[in-house]
ZAFIVEX-980488 format. One record per residue (C-alpha): residue in three letters; x, y, z. Coordinates in steps of 0.02 Angstrom, whole numbers, plus 32768, in hexadecimal, padded with zeros to 4 digits. Layout:
! residues N
residuo	c1	c2	c3
ALA	X	Y	Z;
...
This chain:
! residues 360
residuo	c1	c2	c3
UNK	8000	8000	8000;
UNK	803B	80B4	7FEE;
UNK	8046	812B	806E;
UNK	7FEE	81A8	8003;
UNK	7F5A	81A6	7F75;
UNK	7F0C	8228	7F09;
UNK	7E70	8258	7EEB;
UNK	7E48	82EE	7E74;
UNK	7EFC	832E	7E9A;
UNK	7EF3	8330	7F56;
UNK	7F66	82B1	7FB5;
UNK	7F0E	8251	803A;
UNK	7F87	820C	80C8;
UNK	7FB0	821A	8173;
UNK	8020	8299	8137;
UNK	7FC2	8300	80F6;
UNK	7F3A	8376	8140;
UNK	7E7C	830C	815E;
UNK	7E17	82F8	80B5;
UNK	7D5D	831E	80E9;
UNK	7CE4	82CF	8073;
UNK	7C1B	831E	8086;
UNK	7BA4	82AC	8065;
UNK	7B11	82E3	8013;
UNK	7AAB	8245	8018;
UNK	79F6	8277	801F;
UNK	7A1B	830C	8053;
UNK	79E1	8361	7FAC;
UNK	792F	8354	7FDB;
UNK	78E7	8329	7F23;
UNK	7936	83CE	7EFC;
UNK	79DC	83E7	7E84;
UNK	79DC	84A3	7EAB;
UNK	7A03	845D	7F5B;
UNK	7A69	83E1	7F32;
UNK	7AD5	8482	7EDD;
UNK	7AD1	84DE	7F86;
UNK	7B0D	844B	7FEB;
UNK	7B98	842D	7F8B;
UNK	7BC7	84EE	7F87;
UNK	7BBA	84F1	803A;
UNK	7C2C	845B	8043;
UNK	7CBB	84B3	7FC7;
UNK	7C9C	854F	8040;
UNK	7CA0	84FC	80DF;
UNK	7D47	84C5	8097;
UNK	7D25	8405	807D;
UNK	7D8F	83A7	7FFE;
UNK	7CE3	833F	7FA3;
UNK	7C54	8316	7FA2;
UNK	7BFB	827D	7F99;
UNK	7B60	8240	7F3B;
UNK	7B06	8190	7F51;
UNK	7AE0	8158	7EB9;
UNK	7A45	80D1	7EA2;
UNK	7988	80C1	7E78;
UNK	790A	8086	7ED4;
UNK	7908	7FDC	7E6F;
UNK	79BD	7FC3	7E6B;
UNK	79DA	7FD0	7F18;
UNK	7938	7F60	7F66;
UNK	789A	7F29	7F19;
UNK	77C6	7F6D	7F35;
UNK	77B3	7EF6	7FAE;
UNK	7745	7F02	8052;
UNK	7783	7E74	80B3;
UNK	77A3	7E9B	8155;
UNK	785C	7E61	811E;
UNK	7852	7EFD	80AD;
UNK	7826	7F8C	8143;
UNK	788F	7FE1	81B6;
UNK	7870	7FA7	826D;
UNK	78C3	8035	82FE;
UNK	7924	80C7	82DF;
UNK	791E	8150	828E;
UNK	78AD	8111	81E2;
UNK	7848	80B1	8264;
UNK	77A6	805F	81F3;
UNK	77F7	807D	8148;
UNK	77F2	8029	80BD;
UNK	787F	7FF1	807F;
UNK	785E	8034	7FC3;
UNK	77FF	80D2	7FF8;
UNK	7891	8112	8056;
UNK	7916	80ED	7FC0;
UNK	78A3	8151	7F46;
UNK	7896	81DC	7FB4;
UNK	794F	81E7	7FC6;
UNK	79A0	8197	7F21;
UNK	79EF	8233	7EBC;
UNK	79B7	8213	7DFE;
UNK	7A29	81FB	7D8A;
UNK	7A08	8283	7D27;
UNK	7A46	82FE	7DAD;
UNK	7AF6	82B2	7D9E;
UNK	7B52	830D	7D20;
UNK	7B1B	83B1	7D55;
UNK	7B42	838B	7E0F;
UNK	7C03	8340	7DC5;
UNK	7C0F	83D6	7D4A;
UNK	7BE0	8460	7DE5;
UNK	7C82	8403	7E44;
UNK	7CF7	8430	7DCF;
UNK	7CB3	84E4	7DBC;
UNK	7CD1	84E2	7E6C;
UNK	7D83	848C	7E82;
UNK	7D27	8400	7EF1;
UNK	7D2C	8345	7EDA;
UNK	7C7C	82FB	7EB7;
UNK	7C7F	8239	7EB8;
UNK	7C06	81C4	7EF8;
UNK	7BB0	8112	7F29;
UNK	7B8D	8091	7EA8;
UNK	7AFA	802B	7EDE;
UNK	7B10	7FA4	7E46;
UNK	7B66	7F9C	7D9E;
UNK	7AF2	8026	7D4B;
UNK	7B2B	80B2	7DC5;
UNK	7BF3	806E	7DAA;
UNK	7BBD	8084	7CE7;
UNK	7B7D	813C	7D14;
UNK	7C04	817B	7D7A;
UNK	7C7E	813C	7CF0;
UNK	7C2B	8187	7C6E;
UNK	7C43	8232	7CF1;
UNK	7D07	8205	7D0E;
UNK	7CEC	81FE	7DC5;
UNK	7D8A	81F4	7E0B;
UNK	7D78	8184	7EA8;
UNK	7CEF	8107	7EE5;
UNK	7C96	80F6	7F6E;
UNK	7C4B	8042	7FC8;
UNK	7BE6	806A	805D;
UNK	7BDC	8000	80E3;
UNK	7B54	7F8D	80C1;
UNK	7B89	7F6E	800E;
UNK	7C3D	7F2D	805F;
UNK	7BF6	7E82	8046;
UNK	7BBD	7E90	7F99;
UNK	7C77	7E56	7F44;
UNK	7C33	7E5D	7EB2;
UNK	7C10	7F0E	7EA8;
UNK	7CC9	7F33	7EEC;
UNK	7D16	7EC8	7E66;
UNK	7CCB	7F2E	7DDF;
UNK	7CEA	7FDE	7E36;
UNK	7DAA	7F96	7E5A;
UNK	7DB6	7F7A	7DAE;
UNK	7DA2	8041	7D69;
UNK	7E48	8050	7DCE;
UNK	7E05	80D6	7E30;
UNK	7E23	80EA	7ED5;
UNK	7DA3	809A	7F57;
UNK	7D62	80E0	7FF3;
UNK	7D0F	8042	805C;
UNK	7CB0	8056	80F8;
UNK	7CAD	7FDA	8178;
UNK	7BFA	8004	81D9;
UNK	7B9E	7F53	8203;
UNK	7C3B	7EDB	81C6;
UNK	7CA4	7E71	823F;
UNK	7D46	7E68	8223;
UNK	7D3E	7DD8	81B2;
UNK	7CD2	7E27	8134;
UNK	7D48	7EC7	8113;
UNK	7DE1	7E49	80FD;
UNK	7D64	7DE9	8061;
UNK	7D45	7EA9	8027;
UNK	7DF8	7EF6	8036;
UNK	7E35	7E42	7FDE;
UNK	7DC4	7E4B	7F58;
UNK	7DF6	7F03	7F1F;
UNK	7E8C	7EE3	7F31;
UNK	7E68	7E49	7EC0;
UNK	7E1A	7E9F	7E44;
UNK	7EB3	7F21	7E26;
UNK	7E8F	7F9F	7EAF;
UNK	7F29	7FF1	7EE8;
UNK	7EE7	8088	7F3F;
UNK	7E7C	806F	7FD3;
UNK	7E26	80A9	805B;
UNK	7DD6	806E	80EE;
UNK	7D59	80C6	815D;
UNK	7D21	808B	8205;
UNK	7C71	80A7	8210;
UNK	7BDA	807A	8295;
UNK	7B46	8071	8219;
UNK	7AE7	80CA	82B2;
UNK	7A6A	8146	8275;
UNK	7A9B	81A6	82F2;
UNK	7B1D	814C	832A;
UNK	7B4B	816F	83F3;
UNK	7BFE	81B2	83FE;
UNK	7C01	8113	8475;
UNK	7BF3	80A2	83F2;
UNK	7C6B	80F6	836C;
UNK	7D14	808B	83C1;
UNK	7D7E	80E3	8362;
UNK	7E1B	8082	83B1;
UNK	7DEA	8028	8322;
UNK	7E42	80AB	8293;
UNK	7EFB	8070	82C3;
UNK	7EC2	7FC5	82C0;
UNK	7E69	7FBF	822E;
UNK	7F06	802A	81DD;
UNK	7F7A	7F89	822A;
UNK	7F1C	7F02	81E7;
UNK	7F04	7F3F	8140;
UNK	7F9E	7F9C	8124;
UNK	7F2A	8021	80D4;
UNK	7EF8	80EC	80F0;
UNK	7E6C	80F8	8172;
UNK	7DF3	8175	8199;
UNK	7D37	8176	81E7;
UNK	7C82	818B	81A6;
UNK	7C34	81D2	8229;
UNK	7B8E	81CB	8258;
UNK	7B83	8225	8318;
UNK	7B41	82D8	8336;
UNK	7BC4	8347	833E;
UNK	7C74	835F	8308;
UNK	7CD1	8316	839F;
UNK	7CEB	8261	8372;
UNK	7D21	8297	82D0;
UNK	7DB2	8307	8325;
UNK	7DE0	8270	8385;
UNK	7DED	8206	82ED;
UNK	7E70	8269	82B3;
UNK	7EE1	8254	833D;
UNK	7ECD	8195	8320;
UNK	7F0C	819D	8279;
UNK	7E76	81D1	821B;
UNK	7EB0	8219	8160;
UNK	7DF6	821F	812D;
UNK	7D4E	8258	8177;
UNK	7CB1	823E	8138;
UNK	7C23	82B4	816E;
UNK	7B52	82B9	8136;
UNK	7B52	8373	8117;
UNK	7A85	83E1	80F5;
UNK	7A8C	849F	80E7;
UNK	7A00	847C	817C;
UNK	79B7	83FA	81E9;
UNK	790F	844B	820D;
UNK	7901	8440	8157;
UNK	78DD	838A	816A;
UNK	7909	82F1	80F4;
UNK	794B	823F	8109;
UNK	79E0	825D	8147;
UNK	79D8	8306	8191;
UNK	79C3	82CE	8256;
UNK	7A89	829D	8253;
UNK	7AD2	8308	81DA;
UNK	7B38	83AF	81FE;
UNK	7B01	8459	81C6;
UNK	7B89	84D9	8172;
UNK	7BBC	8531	81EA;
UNK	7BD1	847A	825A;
UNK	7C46	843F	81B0;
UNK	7CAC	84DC	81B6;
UNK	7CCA	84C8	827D;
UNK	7CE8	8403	8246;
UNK	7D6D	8428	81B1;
UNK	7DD0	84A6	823D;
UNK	7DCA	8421	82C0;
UNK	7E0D	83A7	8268;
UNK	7E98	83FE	8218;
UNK	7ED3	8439	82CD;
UNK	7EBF	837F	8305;
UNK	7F30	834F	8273;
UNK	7FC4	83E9	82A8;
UNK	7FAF	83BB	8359;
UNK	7FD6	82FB	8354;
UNK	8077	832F	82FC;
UNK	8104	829B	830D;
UNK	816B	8248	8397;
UNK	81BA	82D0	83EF;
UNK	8223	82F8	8496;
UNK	8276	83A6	84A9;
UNK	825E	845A	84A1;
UNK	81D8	848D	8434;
UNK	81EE	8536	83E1;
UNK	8150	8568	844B;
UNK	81A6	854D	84F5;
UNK	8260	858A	84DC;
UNK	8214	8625	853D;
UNK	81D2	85CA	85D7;
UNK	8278	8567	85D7;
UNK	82BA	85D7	865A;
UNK	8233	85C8	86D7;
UNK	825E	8520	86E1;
UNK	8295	84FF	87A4;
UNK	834C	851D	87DD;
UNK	83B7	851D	886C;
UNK	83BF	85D4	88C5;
UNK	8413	8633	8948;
UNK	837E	8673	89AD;
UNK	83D4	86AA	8A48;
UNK	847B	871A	8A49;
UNK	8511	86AA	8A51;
UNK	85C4	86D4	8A9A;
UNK	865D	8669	8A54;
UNK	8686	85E6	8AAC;
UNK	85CE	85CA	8AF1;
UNK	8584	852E	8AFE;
UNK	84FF	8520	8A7F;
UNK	8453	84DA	8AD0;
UNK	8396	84DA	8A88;
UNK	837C	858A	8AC2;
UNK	83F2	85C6	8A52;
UNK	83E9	856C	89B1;
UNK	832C	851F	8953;
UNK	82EA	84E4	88CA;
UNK	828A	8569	8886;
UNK	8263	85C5	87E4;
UNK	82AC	860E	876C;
UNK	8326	8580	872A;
UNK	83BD	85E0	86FD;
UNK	8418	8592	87A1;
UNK	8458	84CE	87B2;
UNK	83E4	845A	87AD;
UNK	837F	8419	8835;
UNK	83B1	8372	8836;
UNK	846E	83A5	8874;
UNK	841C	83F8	891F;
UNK	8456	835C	8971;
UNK	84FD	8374	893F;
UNK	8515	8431	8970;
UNK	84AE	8426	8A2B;
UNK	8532	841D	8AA6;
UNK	85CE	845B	8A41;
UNK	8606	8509	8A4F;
UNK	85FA	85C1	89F2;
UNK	8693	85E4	89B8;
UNK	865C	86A0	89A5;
UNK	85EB	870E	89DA;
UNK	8544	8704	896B;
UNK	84AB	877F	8978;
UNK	8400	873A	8980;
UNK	83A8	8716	88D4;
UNK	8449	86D8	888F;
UNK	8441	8633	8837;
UNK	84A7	85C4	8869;
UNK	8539	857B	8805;
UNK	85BD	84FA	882D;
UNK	8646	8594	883C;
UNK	85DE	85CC	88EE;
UNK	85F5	8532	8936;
UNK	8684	84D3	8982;
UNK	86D0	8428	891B;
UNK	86BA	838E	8994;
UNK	874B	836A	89F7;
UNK	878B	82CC	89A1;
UNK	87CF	8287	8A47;
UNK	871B	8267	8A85;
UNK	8706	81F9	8A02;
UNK	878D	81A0	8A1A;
UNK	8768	818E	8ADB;
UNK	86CB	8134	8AC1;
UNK	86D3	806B	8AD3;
């Protein structure tokens, strides 16, 4: 695996700053004008894509009203399964203007393939990376032929044990993918920031020897900021200009404002975890001095015995440090030093090396 991959000209890497993907989703609301002002908001917010889901209704389940086919708890409590996939699916038709408006804007539009007719489209539209969301991971099929465009593939891991990703990460890799990424995601709608275990990223990142990152599905932008400190290189974020608005997936999604505060976050997560480091940082060469020292803090006379009343550890540091107070108690001033002084080895009296030597 490489330490790096591209997508649209933008490294993505541990090394380089967090690539925030918006998802749209369903977001659009059966309108392209807002599908437009989403993904503006994401280019201003300063996100590096955005993400459509690309399916129909029939592709993706069938009319069915088997009790098989509804949503039982949650947040689409009593759905069907069809009814809700028509009310989000983005038609295909809105596509090209939605990749065209991308490139007006210098952001990255790629999206979901649901089946082999949406990896046709987005082909056709020269997206340049793939998504597999999490509860496609077991459909190999579907990865084989997105591996084989030689695009790079983002995978989600929401709902798969640990087995499943290792049958989805060999089969891309199978079928000639070379650059890859793996998401952890809790496939939570919300998901509790309890649940995310994001102690998962470096492991996932070990196992797989690929570039990790994290769909996220909690409220908020904390768990994303703490994904980045495990290693996360990508996050993935359901982004609606606003929730009141309503919508599928508006309940869990962050509003503009939330994706700029997100994008920020993350970037000072990514500066702060920095590398492997023990010294003086360029930030504390100033409080250097106030480190503790050994000081005169009671006039001495030469030839004085020097006791705790007249040397201590205190601050600043510019005097010799504390851990030699053992070795100048008891010995003597060999001159007279004023109170404040710090204290250096040329105040106080060498041992006498016949008291060494006297000792059994």
């Amino acid at each position: 695996m490489s330490a790096s991959l591209s997508i649209a000209g933008r490294k993505i890497g541990t090394d380089q700053p967090p690539y925030v993907i918006a998802e749209l989703s369903a977001n659009h609301n059966g309108s392209l004008e807002r599908a437009f002002a989403v993904m503006e908001a994401a280019h201003q917010a300063g996100a590096q894509a955005v993400k459509l889901q690309s399916y129909r209704a029939d592709t993706i389940t069938i009319d069915h009203d088997g009790p098989e086919f509804m949503v039982h708890g949650g947040l689409w409590d009593g759905a069907r399964l069809y009814d809700l996939y028509a009310e989000a699916a983005m038609p295909w038709e809105w596509h090209e203007p939605l990749f065209k408006r991308g490139r007006e804007l210098g952001i990255a539009v790629f999206s979901s393939p649901f089946d082999f007719t949406a990896v046709d489209l987005l082909e056709e539209l020269e997206a340049p990376a793939y998504k597999i969301a999490s509860l496609e991971l077991c459909d190999l099929p579907l990865i084989e032929r997105v591996a084989k465009t030689g695009k790079p593939i983002i995978m989600s891991t929401g709902a798969s044990e640990l087995g499943e990703v290792a049958e989805a990460v060999a089969a891309a890799r199978a079928a000639g993918a070379k650059d890859l990424v793996l998401l952890h995601c809790t496939s939570g709608y919300p998901t509790p920031p309890r649940d995310s275990n994001l102690n998962t990223i470096p492991h996932l990142a070990q196992m797989f020897d690929a570039i990790v990152g994290l769909s996220d599905h909690t409220l908020g932008t904390a768990v994303p900021v703490a994904a980045v400190a495990l290693g996360a290189a990508v996050i993935e974020k359901h982004v609606t200009l606003r929730r009141a608005d309503g919508g599928v997936d508006s309940a869990f999604s962050l509003e503009p404002e939330e994706l700029t505060r997100l994008v920020e976050d993350v970037n000072v997560a990514w500066q702060a975890k920095g590398q492997v480091f023990y010294g003086l940082a360029e930030s504390e060469r100033a409080a250097r001095k106030f480190r503790r020292s050994l000081y005169v803090v009671a006039d001495l006379k030469a030839g004085q015995v020097i006791g705790p009343e007249q040397v201590r550890s205190i601050r600043p540091g510019l005097g010799l440090a504390p851990k030699h107070l053992k070795d100048v108690l008891g010995r003597k001033a060999t001159r007279d030093v004023k109170r404040g002084s710090p204290l250096d080895w040329s105040m106080v009296e060498a041992p006498d090396p016949r008291a060494a030597i006297a000792k059994p």
